[in-house]
C-alpha positions in Angstrom: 185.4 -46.3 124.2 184.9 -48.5 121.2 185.4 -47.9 117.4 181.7 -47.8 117.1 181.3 -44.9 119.4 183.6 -42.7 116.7 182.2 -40.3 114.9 181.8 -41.5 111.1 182.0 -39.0 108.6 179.9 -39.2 105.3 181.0 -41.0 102.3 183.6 -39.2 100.1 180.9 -39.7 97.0 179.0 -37.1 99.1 181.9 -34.8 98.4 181.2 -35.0 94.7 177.8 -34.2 95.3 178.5 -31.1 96.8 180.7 -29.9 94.4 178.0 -31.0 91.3 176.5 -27.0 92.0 179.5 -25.4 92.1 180.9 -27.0 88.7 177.3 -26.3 87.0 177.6 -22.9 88.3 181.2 -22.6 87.0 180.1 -24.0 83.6 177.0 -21.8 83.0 178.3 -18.5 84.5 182.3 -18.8 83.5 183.3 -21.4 81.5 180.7 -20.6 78.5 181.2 -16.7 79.1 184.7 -16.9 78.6 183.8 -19.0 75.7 181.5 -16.7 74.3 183.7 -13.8 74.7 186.1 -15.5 72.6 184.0 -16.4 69.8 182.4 -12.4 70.2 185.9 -11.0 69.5 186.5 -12.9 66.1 183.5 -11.0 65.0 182.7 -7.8 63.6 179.6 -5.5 63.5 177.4 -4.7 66.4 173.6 -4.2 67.3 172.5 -2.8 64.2 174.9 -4.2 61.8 175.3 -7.8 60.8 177.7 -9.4 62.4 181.0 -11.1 60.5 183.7 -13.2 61.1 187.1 -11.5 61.1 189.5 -14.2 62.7 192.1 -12.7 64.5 191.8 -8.9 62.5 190.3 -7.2 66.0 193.1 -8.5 68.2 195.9 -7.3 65.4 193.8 -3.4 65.5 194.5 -3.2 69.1 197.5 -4.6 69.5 198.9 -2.8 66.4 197.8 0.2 67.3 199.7 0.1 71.0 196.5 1.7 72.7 195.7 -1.7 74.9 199.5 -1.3 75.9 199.1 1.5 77.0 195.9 0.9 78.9 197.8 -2.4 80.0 200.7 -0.1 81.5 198.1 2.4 83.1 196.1 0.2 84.7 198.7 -1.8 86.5 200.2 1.8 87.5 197.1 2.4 89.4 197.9 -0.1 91.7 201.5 0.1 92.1 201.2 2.5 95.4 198.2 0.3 96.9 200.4 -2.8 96.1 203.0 -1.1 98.6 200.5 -0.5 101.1 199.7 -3.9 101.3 203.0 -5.3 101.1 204.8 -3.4 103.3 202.1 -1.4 105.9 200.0 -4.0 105.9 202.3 -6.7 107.2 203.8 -4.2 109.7 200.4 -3.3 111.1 199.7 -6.8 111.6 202.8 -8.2 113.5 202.5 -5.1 115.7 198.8 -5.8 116.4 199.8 -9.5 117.2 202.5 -8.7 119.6 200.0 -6.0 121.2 198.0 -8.3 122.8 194.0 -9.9 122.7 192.0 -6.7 123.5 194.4 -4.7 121.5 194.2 -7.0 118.5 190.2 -7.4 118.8 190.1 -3.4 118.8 192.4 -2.9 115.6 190.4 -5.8 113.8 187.3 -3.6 115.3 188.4 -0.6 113.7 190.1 -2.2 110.1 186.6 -3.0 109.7 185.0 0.5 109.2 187.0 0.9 106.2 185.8 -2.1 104.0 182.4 -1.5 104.8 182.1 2.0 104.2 184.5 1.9 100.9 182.4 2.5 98.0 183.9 3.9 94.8 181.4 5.8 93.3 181.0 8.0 95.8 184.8 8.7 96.3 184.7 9.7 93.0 181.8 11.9 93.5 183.9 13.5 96.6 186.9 13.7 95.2 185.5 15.4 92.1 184.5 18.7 94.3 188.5 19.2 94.1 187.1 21.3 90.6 184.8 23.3 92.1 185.8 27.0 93.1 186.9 27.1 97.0 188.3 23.7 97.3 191.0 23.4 99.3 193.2 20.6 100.9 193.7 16.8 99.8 191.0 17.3 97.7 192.8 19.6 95.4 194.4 17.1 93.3 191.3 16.7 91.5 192.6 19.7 89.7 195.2 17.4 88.3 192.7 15.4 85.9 191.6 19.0 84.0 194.9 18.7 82.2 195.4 15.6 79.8 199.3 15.9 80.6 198.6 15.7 84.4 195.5 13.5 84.4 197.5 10.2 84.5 199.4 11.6 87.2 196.3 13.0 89.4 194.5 9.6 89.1 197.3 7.7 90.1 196.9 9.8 93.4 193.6 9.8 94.0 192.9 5.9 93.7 196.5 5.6 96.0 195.3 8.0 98.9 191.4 7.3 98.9 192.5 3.0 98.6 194.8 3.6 102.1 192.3 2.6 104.3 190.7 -0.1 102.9 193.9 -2.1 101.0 195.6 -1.9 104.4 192.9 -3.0 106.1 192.1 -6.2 104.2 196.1 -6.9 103.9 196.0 -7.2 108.0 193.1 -9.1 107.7 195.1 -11.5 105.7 198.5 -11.6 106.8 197.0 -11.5 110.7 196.0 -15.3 110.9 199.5 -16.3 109.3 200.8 -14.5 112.2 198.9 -17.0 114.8 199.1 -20.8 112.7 202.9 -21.9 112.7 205.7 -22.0 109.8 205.0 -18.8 110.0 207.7 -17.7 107.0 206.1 -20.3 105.1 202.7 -18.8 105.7 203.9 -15.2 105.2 205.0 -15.7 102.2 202.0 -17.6 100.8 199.6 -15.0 101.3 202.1 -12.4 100.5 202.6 -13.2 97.1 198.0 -14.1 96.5 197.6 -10.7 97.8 200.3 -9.2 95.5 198.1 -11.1 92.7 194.9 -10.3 93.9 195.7 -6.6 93.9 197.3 -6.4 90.3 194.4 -8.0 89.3 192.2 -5.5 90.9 194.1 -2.6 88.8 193.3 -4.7 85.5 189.8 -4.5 86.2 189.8 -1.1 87.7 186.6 0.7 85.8 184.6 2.8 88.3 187.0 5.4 89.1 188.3 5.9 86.3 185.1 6.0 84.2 184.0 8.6 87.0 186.7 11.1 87.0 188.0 11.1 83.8 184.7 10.8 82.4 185.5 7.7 80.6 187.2 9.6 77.9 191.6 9.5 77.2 193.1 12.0 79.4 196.6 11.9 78.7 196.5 8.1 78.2 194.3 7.8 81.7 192.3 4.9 80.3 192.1 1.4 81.8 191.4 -1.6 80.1 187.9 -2.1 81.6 187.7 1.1 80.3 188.8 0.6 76.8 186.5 -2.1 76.7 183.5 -0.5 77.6 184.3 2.2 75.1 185.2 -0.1 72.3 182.0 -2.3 72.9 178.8 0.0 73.8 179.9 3.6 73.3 181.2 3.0 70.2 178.8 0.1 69.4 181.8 -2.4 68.3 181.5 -5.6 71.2 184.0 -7.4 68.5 186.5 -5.0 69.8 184.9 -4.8 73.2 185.5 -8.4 73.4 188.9 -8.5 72.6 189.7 -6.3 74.9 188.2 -8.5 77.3 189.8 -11.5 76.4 193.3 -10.1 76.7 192.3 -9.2 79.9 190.5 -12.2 81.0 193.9 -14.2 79.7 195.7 -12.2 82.2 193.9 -12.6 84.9 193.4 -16.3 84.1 197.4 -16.9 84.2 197.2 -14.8 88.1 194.7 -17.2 88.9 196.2 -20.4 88.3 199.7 -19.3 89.8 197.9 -17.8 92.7 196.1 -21.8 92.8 199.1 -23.5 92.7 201.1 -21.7 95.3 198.1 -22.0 97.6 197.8 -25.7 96.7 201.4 -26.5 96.8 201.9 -25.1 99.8 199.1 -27.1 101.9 198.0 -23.6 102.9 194.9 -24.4 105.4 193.0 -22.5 108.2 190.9 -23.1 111.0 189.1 -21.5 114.1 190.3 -22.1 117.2 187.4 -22.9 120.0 186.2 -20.6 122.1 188.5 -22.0 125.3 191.9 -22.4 122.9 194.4 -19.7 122.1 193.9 -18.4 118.9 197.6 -18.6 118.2 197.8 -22.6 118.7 198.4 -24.9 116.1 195.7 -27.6 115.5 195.9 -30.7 117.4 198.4 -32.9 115.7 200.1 -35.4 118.6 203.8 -36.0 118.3 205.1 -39.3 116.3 207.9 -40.3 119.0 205.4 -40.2 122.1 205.7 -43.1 124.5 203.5 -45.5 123.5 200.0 -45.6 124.0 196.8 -47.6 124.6 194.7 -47.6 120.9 191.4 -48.9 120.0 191.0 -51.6 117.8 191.2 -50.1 113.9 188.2 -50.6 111.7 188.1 -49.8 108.1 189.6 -46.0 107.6 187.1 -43.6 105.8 189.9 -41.4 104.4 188.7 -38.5 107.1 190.7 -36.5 109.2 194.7 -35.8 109.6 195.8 -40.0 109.5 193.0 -40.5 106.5 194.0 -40.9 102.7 192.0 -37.8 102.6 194.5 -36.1 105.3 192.4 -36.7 108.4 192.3 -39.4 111.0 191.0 -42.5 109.3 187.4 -43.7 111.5 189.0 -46.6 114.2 192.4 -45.9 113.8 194.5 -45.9 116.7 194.0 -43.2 119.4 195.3 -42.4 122.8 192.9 -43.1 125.7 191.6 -39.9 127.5 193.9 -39.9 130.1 197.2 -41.6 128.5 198.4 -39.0 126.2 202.2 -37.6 126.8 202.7 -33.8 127.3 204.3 -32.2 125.3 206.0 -29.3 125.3 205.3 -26.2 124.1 207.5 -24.9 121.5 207.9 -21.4 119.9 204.7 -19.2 119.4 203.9 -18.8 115.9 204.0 -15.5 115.9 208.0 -15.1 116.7 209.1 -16.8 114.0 211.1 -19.6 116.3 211.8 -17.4 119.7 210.9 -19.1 122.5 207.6 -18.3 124.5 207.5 -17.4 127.9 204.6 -19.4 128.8 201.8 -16.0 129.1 198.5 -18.0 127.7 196.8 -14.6 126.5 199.1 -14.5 123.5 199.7 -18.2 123.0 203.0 -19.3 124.3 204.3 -15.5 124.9 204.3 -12.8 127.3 202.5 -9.4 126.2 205.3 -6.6 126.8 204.6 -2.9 127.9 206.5 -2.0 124.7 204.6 -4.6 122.3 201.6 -3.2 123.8 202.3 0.4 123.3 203.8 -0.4 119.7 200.4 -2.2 118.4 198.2 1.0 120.2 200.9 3.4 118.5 200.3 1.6 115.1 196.6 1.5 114.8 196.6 4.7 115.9 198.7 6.2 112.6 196.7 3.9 110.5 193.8 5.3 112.2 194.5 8.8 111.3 196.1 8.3 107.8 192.8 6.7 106.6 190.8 9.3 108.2 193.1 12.5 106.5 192.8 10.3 103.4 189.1 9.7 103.5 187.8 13.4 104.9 187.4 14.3 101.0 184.5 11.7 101.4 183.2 12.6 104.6 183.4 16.4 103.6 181.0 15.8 100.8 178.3 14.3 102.6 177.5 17.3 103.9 177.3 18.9 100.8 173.7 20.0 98.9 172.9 17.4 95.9 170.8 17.2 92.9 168.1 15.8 95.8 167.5 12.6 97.5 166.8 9.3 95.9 163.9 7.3 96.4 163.2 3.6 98.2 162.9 2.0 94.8 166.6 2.8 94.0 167.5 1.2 97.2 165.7 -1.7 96.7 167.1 -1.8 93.4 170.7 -1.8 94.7 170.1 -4.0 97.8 167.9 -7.0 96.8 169.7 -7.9 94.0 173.2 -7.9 95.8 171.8 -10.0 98.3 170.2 -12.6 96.3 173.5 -13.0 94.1 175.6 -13.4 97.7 173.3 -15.8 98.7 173.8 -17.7 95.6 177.1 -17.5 94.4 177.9 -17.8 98.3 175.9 -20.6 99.0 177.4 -22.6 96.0 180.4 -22.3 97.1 180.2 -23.5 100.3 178.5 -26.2 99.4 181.4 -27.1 97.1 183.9 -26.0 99.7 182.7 -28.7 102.3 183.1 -31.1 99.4 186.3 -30.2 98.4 187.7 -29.5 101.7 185.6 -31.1 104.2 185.0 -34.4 102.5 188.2 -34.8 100.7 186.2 -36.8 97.1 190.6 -37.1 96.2 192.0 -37.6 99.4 195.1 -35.9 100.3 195.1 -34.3 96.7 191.4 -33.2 96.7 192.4 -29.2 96.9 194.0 -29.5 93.0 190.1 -29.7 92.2 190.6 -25.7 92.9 192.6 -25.6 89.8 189.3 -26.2 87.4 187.9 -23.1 89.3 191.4 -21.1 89.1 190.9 -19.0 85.5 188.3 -16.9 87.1 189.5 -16.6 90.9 190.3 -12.9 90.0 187.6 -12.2 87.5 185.1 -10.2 88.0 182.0 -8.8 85.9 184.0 -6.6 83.7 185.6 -9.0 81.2 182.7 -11.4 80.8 180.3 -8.2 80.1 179.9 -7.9 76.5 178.9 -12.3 76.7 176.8 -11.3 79.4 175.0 -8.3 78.1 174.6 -10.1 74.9 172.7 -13.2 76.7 170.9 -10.9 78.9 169.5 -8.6 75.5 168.9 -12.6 73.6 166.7 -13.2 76.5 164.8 -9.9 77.0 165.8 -9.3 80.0 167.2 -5.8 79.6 165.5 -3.0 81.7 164.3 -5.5 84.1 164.5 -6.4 87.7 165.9 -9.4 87.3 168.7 -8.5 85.3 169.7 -6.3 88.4 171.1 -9.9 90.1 174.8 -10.6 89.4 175.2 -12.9 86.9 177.6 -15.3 88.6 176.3 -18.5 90.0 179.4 -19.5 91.9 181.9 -17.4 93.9 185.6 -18.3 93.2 187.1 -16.9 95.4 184.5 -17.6 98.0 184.7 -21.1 97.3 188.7 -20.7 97.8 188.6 -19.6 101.3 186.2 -21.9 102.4 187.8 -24.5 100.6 191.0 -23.4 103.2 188.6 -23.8 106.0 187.2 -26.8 105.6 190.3 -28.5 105.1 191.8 -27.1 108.1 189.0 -27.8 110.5 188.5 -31.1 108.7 192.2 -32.1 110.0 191.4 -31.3 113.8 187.4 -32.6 113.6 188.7 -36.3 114.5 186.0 -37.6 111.7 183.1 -35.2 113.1 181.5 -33.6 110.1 178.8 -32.2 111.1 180.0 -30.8 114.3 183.7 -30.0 113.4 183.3 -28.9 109.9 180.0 -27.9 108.9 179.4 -25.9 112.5 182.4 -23.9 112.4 182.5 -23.0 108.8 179.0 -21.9 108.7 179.8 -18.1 109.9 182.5 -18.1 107.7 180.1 -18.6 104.9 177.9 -15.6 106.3 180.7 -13.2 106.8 181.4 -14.1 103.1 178.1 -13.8 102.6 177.9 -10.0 103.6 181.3 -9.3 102.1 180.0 -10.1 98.3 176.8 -8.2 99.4 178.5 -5.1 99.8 180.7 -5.9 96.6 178.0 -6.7 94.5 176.1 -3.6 95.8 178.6 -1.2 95.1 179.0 -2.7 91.8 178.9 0.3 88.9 179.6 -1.8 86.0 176.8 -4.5 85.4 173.8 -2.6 86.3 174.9 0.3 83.9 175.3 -2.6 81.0 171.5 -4.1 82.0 169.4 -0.9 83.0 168.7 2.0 81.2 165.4 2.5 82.7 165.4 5.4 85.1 163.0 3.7 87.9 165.6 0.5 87.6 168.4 2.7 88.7 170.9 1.2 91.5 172.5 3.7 93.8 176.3 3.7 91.9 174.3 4.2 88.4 172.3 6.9 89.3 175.5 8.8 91.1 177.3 8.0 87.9 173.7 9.5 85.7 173.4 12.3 87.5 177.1 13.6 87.7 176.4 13.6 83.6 173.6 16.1 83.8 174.1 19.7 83.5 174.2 21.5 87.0 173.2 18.4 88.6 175.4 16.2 91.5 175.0 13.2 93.3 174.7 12.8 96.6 178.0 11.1 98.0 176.2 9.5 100.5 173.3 7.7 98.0 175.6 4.4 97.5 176.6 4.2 101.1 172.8 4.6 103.0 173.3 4.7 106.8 170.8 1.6 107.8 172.9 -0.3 105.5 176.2 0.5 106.9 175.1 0.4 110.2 174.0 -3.1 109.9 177.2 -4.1 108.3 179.2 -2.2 110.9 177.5 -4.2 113.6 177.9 -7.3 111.8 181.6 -6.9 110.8 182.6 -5.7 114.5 180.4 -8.8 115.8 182.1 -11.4 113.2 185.9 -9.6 114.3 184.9 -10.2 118.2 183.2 -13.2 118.2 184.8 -15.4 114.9 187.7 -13.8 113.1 189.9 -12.7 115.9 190.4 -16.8 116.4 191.0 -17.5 112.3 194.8 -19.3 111.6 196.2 -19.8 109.0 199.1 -22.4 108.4 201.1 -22.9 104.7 203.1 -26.9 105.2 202.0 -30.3 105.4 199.9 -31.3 108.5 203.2 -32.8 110.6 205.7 -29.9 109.4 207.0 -27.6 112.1 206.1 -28.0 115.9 203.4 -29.9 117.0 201.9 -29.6 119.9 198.5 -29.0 121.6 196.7 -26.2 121.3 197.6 -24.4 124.7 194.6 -22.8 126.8 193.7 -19.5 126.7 
């Protein structure tokens, strides 16, 4: 073998090419937002009154008045039971599932994924809301709770807590499971511990769909959220200066979540990869030991930065290499999953024999997930049973469908393309992943606090009561670009300087999964099409469950937001992706020689 026969990855200037779309996408869709936002709140007046600048007199009405507190204090309550569940449950579920063994963990991955896909909020709302109608009985009941302003607080907090179970415990395993399977495995543990505990407060500071659907939108008690507050403030009320506000409080929240949830993952050397098809999907990626004997090496030609050796952490192109053939063994140390306990050698769990009791543990465990989320969720799949105010038409799926597809494609697409610059091509070598922190105010924002700037371009432009307004209005996806970002970095250290075939190949399904995920998100999305549309015959599925709860004698079908070809085809693509891709995914926090290093043992 000669250095010419080595694969030679692009130029690192290609890296900053790739990343060009997601920093115009950035700029255009967050950056001048956020901007816009800020300059909306130093302003009074609305749509029909001239507009004036106030300086800093909205911001001292709220926080004088201690109502954003208070919808500060609520809406971080909301979350404080599903912050538990994926703290504490959803770690547990996922060691047990790792000690249980490969078909065992494919199955629980299997089954985690019904939850996600079928989650929608507006129609738990819808369900839950028969708790008020005469007859009810069971879970349902605490619907009865939100009739009372003193209770209503109270009753929500429940609600959001038992019909969340399912889905927050399933996407913590999801998380914590490849930290279970990549080495330093405290290290690791901890890393996504504390970006989940982030990602989920920041969920409850944006919570808006349930709330605005069983309390009506209205004060119950103090049962208001800040996504709330804002909406009421800027387009019931007809005051966006105050709406805007609001959102930039919250927007400055989440922005400081972002950046600490940036740093740790940066500062860390978090990465992940996919092991092959023929490798244990506990092993740690190929990183040969630094006191071997020594070896036969090619000649080195000039280093392109790429792979573990590179400036860019990889192996630089020509440097030296053990000759198939003349590599030393060595041994394998601890599975990543016992946290430094010696394997016993069993290659179907990496380094460690499967027990009988492990086994029965991780079966006993999905199980009484299994059956807490379906208790939890029967409320839902009670109601769609139940008569309605009638079915909805095609147009109303194509209305909700098309448009959450075209923005996945595109805020997904742009971030993978900036992902295999950031983390594939390493523009900064070994430091390229602090490019993330430019990206970091908005990893956990979503629509709500750049609304009012949105709706306000979207009305400057015409485009209200239009199709095309029904597409997301974010070019790139943040967090998208994050985990990809991860990925590429990861595979990029065990590709040997192959870009094409050991970044760009194995990433791509991750981009799709991604893909479907912010499909369904964008989809169930209540907000933004109810800020855009007014139109009737532009209706999405969540706005017209929403409409038609509001009409005397009417109600929604709980089924309209979740149509059975769409789940199915999710279903079959989630189960596919969990057997075939994301039963392999690892995920390692530490520098690229830190803890054992070995070989990645065969399956």
């Amino acid at each position: 073998m000669t250095s010419d026969s080595l694969p030679r990855p692009p130029s690192s200037a290609l890296g900053w090419v790739l990343l060009m779309p997601a920093g115009l996408g950035m700029l255009i869709s967050l950056l001048l937002p956020t901007v816009q936002t800020i300059r909306l709140s130093l302003e009074s007046g609305g749509s029909l009154t001239p507009r004036k600048f106030v300086g800093l007199d909205n911001y001292v009405q709220l926080t004088g008045a201690g109502e954003i507190w208070t919808a500060l204090g609520f809406s971080l309550s909301l979350v404080l039971m599903p912050l538990l569940v994926a703290l504490i449950a959803g770690p547990l579920l996922a060691f047990a599932l790792d000690r249980a063994g490969t078909w065992p963990r494919r199955a629980g991955l299997v089954v985690l994924s019904l939850a996600p896909v079928v989650f929608s909020p507006t129609a738990v709302a819808v369900s839950w809301l028969y708790g008020l109608r005469p007859g009810a009985s069971g879970p349902v009941t605490l619907a009865t709770m939100l009739r009372d302003p003193a209770t209503a607080p109270s009753g929500l907090r429940l609600i959001v807590a038992a019909a969340t179970f399912g889905v927050v415990c399933a996407l913590a395993v999801m998380a914590f499971l490849p930290a279970l399977r990549g080495g330093a495995v405290t290290r690791s543990m901890i890393a996504v511990g504390v970006v989940v505990a982030l990602a989920t407060l920041a969920a409850g500071l944006q919570t808006f769909t349930l709330s605005a659907l069983l309390t009506g939108g209205t004060r119950p008690g103090g049962a208001q959220t800040l996504a709330g507050m804002q909406y009421t403030q800027a387009f019931v009320q007809g005051r966006p200066g105050m709406g805007a506000a609001v959102a930039t409080l919250t927007g400055l929240i989440l922005g400081v979540l972002g950046l600490v949830a940036a740093v740790v993952v940066v500062a860390a050397g978090v990465r992940l990869w996919v092991a092959p098809g023929g490798e244990s999907v506990s092993g740690e990626p190929y990183e040969p030991a630094e006191d071997t004997a020594p070896r036969q090496a090619v000649p080195a030609a000039g280093g392109h930065g790429f792979g573990p050796g590179g400036a860019g952490g990889g192996v630089a192109y020509g440097a030296a290499m053990p000759v198939p053939g003349t590599e030393q063994p060595v041994p394998y140390e601890a599975h990543p999953g016992t946290m430094g306990t010696p394997g016993s050698g069993a290659p179907e769990s990496g380094g460690r024999g499967v027990s009988v009791a492990g086994r029965a543990a991780g079966i006993a465990a999905l199980v009484a997930y299994a059956a807490a989320a379906l208790v939890l969720t029967w409320p839902w799949l009670a109601a769609l049973t139940r008569p309605s105010s009638g079915p909805a038409g095609l147009a109303t799926h194509v209305n909700t469908w098309v448009p959450a597809v075209v923005g996945a494609l595109v805020s997904v697409g742009v971030a993978y393309l900036g992902a295999l610059g950031i983390g594939g091509l390493r523009p900064l070598g070994r430091r390229s992943e602090w490019l993330l922190l430019l990206f970091a105010p908005w990893l956990f924002v979503g629509v709500g606090p750049l609304g009012v700037a949105g709706w306000t371009d979207m009305r400057n432009l015409g485009l209200i009561d239009t199709f095309v307004a029904l597409v997301p209005p974010v070019l790139v996806s943040v967090p998208c670009l994050f985990l990809l970002t991860l990925l590429c970095k990861g595979l990029a250290e065990r590709s040997g300087g192959d870009f094409v075939g050991g970044v760009v190949r194995p990433s791509l399904p991750m981009a799709g999964i991604l893909a479907l995920v912010v499909t369904l998100l964008n989809g169930q999305d209540l907000l933004w099409p109810l800020l855009v549309v007014h139109d009737p015959g532009l209706t999405t599925a969540p706005a017209t469950q929403f409409l038609q709860l509001r009409q005397y004698g009417g109600w929604p079908s709980a089924g309209l937001s979740t149509p059975l070809p769409v789940i199915l085809i999710a279903l079959l693509a989630a189960g596919a992706a969990q057997l075939l891709y994301l039963h392999r995914l690892a995920l390692r926090a530490g520098a690229p020689g830190a803890g054992a290093r070995n070989p990645a043992p065969a399956a």
